[in-house]
C-alpha positions in Angstrom: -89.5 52.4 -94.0 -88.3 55.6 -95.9 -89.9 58.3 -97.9 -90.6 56.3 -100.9 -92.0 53.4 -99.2 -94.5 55.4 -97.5 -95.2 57.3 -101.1 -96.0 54.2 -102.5 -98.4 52.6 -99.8 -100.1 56.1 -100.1 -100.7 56.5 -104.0 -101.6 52.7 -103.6 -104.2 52.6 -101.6 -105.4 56.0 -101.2 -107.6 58.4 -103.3 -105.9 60.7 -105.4 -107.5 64.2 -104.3 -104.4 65.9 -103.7 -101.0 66.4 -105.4 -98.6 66.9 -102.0 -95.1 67.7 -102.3 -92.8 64.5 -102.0 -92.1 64.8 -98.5 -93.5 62.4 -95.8 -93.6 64.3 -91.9 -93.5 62.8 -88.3 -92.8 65.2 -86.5 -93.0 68.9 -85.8 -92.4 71.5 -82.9 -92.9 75.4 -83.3 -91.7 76.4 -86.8 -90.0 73.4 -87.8 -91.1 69.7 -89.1 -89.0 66.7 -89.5 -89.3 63.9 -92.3 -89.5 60.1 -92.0 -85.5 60.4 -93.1 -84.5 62.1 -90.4 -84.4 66.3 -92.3 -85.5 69.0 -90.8 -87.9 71.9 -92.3 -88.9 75.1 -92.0 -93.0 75.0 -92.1 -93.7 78.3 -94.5 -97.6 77.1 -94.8 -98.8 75.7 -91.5 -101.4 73.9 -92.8 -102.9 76.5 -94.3 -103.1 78.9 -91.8 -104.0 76.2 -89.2 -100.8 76.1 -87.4 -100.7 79.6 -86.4 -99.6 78.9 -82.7 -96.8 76.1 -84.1 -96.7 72.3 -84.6 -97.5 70.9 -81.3 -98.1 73.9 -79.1 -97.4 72.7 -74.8 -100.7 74.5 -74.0 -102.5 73.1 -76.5 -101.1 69.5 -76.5 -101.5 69.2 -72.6 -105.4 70.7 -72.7 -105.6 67.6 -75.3 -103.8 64.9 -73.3 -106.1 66.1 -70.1 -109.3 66.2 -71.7 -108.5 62.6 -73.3 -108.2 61.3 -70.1 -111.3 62.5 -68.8 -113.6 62.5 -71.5 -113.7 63.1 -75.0 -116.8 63.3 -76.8 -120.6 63.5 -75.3 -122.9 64.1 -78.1 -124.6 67.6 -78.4 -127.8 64.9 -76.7 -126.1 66.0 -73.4 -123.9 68.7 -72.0 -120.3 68.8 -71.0 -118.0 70.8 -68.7 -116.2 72.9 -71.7 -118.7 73.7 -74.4 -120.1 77.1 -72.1 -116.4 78.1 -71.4 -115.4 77.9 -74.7 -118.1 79.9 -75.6 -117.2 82.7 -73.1 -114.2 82.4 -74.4 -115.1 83.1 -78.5 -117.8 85.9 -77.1 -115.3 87.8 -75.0 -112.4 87.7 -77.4 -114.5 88.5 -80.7 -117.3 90.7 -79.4 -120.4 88.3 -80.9 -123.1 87.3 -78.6 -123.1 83.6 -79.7 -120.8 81.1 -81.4 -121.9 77.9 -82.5 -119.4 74.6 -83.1 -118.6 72.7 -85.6 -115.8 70.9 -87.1 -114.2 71.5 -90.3 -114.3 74.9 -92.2 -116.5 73.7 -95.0 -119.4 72.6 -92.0 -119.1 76.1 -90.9 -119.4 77.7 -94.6 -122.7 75.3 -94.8 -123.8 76.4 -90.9 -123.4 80.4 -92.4 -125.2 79.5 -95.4 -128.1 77.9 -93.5 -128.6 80.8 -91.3 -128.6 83.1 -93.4 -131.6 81.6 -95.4 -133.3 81.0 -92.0 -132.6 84.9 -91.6 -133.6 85.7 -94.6 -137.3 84.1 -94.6 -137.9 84.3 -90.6 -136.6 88.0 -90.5 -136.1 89.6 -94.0 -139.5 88.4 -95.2 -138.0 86.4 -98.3 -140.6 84.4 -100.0 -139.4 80.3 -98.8 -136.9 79.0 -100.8 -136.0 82.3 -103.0 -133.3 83.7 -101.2 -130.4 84.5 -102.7 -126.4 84.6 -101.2 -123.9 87.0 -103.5 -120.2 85.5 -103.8 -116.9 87.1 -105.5 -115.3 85.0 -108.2 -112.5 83.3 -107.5 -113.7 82.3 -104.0 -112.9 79.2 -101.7 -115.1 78.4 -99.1 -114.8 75.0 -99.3 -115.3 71.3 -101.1 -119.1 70.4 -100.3 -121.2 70.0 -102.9 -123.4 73.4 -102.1 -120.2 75.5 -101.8 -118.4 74.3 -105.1 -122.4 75.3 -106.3 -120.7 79.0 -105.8 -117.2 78.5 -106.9 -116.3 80.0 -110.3 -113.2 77.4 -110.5 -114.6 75.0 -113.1 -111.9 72.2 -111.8 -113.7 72.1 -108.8 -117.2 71.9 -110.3 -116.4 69.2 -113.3 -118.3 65.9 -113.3 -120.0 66.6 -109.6 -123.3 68.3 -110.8 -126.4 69.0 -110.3 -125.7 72.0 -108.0 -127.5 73.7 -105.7 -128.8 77.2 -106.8 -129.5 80.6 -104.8 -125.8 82.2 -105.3 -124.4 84.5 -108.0 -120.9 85.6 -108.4 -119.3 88.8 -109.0 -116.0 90.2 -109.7 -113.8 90.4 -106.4 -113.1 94.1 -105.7 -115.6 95.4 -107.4 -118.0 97.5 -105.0 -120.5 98.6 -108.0 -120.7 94.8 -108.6 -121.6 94.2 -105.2 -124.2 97.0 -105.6 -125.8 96.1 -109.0 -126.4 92.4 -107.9 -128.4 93.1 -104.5 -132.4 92.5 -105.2 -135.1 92.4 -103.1 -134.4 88.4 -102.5 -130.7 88.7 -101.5 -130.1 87.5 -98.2 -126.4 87.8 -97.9 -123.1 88.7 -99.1 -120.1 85.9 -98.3 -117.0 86.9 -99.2 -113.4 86.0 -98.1 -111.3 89.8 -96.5 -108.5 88.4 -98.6 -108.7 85.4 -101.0 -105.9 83.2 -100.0 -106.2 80.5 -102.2 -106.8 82.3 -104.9 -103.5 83.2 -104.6 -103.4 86.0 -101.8 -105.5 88.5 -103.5 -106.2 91.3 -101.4 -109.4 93.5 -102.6 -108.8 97.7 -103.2 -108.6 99.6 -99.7 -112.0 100.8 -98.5 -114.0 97.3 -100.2 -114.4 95.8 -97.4 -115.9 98.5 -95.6 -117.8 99.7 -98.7 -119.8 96.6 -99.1 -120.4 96.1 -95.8 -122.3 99.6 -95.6 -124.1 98.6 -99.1 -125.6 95.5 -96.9 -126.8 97.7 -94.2 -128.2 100.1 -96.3 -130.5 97.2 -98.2 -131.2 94.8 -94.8 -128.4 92.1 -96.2 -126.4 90.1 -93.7 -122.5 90.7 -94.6 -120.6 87.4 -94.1 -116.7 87.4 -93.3 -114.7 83.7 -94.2 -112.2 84.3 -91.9 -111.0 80.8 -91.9 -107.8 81.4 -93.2 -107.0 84.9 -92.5 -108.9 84.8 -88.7 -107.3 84.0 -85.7 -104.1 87.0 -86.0 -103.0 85.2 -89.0 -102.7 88.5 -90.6 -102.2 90.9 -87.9 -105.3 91.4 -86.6 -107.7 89.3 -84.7 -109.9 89.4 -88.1 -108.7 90.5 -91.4 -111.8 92.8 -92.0 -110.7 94.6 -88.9 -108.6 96.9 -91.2 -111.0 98.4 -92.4 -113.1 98.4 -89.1 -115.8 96.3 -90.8 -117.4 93.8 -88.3 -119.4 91.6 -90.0 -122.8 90.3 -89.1 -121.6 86.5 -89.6 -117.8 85.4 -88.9 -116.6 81.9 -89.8 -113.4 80.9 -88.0 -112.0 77.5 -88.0 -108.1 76.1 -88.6 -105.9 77.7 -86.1 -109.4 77.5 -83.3 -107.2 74.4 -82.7 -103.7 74.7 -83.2 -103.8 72.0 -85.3 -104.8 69.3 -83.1 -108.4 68.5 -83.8 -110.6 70.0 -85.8 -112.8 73.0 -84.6 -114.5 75.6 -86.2 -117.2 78.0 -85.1 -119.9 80.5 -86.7 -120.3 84.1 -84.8 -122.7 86.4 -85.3 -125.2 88.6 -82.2 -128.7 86.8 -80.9 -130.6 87.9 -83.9 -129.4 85.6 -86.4 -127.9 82.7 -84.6 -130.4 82.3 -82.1 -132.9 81.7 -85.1 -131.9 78.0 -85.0 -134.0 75.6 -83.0 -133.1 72.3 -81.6 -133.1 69.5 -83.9 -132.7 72.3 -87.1 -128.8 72.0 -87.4 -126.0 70.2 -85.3 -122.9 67.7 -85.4 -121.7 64.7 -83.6 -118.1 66.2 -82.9 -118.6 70.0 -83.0 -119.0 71.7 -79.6 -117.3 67.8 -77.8 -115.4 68.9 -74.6 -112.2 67.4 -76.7 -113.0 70.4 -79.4 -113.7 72.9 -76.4 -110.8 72.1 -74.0 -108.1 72.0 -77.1 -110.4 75.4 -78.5 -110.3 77.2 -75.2 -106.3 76.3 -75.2 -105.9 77.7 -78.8 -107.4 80.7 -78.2 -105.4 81.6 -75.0 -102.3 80.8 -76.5 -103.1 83.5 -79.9 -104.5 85.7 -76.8 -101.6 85.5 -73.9 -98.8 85.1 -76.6 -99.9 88.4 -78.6 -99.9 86.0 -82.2 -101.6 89.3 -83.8 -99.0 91.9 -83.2 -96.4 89.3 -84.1 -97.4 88.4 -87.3 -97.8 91.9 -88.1 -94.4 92.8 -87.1 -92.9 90.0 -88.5 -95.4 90.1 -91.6 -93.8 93.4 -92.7 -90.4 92.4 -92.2 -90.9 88.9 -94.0 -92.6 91.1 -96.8 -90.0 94.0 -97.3 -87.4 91.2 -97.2 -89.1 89.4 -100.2 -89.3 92.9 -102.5 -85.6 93.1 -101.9 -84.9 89.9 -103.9 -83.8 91.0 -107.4 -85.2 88.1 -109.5 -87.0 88.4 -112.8 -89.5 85.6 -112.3 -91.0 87.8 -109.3 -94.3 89.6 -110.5 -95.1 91.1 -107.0 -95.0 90.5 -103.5 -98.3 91.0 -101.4 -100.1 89.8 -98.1 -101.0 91.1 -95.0 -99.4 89.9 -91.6 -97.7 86.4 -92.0 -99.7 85.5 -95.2 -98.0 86.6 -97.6 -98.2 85.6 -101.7 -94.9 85.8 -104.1 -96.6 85.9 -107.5 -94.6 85.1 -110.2 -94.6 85.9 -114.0 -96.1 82.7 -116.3 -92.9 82.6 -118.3 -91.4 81.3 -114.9 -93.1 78.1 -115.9 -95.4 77.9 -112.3 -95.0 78.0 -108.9 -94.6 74.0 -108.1 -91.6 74.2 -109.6 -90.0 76.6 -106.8 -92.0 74.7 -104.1 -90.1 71.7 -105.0 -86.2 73.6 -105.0 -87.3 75.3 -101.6 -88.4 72.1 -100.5 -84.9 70.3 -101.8 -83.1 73.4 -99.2 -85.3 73.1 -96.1 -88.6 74.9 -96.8 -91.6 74.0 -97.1 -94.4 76.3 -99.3 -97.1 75.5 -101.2 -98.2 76.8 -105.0 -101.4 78.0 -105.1 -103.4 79.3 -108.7 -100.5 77.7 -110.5 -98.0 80.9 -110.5 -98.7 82.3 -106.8 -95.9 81.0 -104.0 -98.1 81.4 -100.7 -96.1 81.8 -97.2 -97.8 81.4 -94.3 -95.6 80.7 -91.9 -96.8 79.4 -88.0 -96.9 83.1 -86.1 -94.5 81.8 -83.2 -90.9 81.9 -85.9 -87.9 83.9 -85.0 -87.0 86.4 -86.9 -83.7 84.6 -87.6 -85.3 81.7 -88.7 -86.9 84.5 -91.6 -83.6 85.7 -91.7 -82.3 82.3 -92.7 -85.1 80.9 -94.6 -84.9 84.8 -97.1 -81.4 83.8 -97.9 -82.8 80.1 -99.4 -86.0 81.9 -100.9 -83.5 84.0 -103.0 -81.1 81.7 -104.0 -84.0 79.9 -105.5 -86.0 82.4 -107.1 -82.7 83.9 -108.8 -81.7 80.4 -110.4 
């Protein structure tokens, strides 16, 4: 079978949620992917910021293939050999006093979200039910129905009403905003230290750090979404740690894994977390010895392999390299570490567009908010393979 045969079976038979590029992947090691044809790629998204230790790391695939083989999922109904040493782990690399598992990044957004409320009317002194969570605008948390609730993308919202209520949105950036929404029922601000699929929107220097102290000064729990920008993806352990904010709630997930099972986790000190009681909140999968063995893995490899200093090093180069590209259709390049934006003027005719000509030349990107080219490569490339990749990325943006 080729790429188009597997296309076809694909759009035949499976729901039409997302609009991939044409390319159909079987393999991948470090920065590089290979398609069912046989051509290699250069991997400038990583699956979103989930690949930050590579396709197919040997720490992380060996923790998987010894875990398979001894056992793989319990049920939170009893214990298993890995859940407490991941937790170590997650406690002595992020400075929290608990973590609790789950799988996908949404379930974590939910787990937050839950807390906080429980937080809210166990600790704040909320009346039930009237707590209320402040969002920025142009967030992305997530597809469940609660967090599209608090999404100001209407796409996402169309035709899957009613929602559920208890959030308000305001401007991203904007610390008065921040300040002028906060009541005597707000339990929480969630916001994301850079909005990445918004289009890598980083918020004015001192924001983060501003509406942190806003929360402390009015008993509000500040929530960090550091599923995509976590986990040295932009040159720091955290994103918010540029501004020395540490939040009261931290929501990792993607790279927890390397890519090879899905793990995600919510931090925050005994306080809040150790609200929950058994039988209140829990999953299946999240916290299996499979999630904790391949988590524990992740982890050392982003700790042992110093992912956080190279993504900042190589983050700048990749950055100053971009500004140098004399093309028109370039608006501005921003980003932080390896996640970096290339925003380009409308009357370039969108983003998808370039995707699809760096995709024709070996690399694969992503659009994101229609005229936004988001690089993000894993945090394990060579600088040569920048080097090469900046030559393609010009060529294409000068055409």
């Amino acid at each position: 079978m080729n790429t188009q045969d597997y296309i076809k079976l694909e759009d035949q038979y499976g729901a039409h949620n997302y609009k991939p590029l044409d390319v159909v992947l079987n393999k991948g090691k470090g920065c590089w992917v290979t398609d069912v044809d046989g051509k290699r790629y250069l991997d400038c998204l990583s699956a979103y910021s989930a690949l930050n230790q590579g396709h197919c790391h040997p720490r992380i695939v060996q923790a998987s293939i010894d875990q398979a083989q001894k056992i793989g999922l319990t049920s939170r109904a009893f214990r298993n050999d890995k859940l407490g040493l991941f937790y170590k782990k997650l406690v002595d690399l992020t400075g929290y006093e608990m973590a609790l598992p789950m799988n996908s990044g949404a379930e974590a957004v939910e787990t937050a979200v839950k807390i906080a409320r429980k937080w809210a009317y166990a600790t704040k002194g909320i009346p039930k039910y009237e707590a209320e969570i402040i969002v920025a605008e142009g967030n992305f948390h997530g597809r469940t129905t609660t967090i599209i609730s608090f999404s100001t993308e209407q796409f996402y919202k169309e035709m899957f009403g009613p929602f559920t209520p208890g959030f308000t949105a305001v401007p991203y950036g904007d610390i008065e905003a921040v300040r002028a929404a906060i009541n005597p029922n707000t339990a929480a601000v969630m916001l994301e230290p850079i909005q990445g699929e918004n289009g890598v929107v980083i918020p004015p220097d001192g924001y983060l750090k501003a509406v942190a102290e806003i929360c402390k000064e009015n008993n509000v729990l500040f929530i960090a979404d550091e599923i995509q920008t976590g986990l040295c993806r932009t040159g720091k352990w955290f994103a918010s740690q540029y501004e020395d904010v540490r939040s009261d709630i931290t929501i990792i997930g993607k790279a927890l894994s390397g890519g090879m099972y899905p793990v995600s986790a919510v931090l925050a000190d005994k306080p809040i977390l150790g609200l929950f009681q058994p039988g209140e909140h829990g999953s299946t999968f999240g916290g299996s010895p499979m999630a904790a063995a391949i988590g524990i893995a992740a982890l050392e490899v982003l700790d042992e392999e110093n992912l956080a200093e190279r993504a900042m090093e190589l983050g700048e180069y990749f950055r100053g390299e971009l500004r140098k590209i004399d093309a028109p259709v370039v608006k501005e390049v921003r980003g932080r570490g390896l996640l970096i934006g290339v925003e380009l003027h409308p009357e370039a005719g969108g983003a998808r567009r370039y995707c699809e000509m760096l995709q024709e030349e070996g690399i694969l990107a992503k659009e994101t908010h229609d005229h936004v080219i988001r690089f993000a490569p894993p945090l394990v490339i060579e600088k040569s393979d920048l080097d090469w990749a900046l030559g393609i990325i010009a060529d294409v943006l000068k055409r």
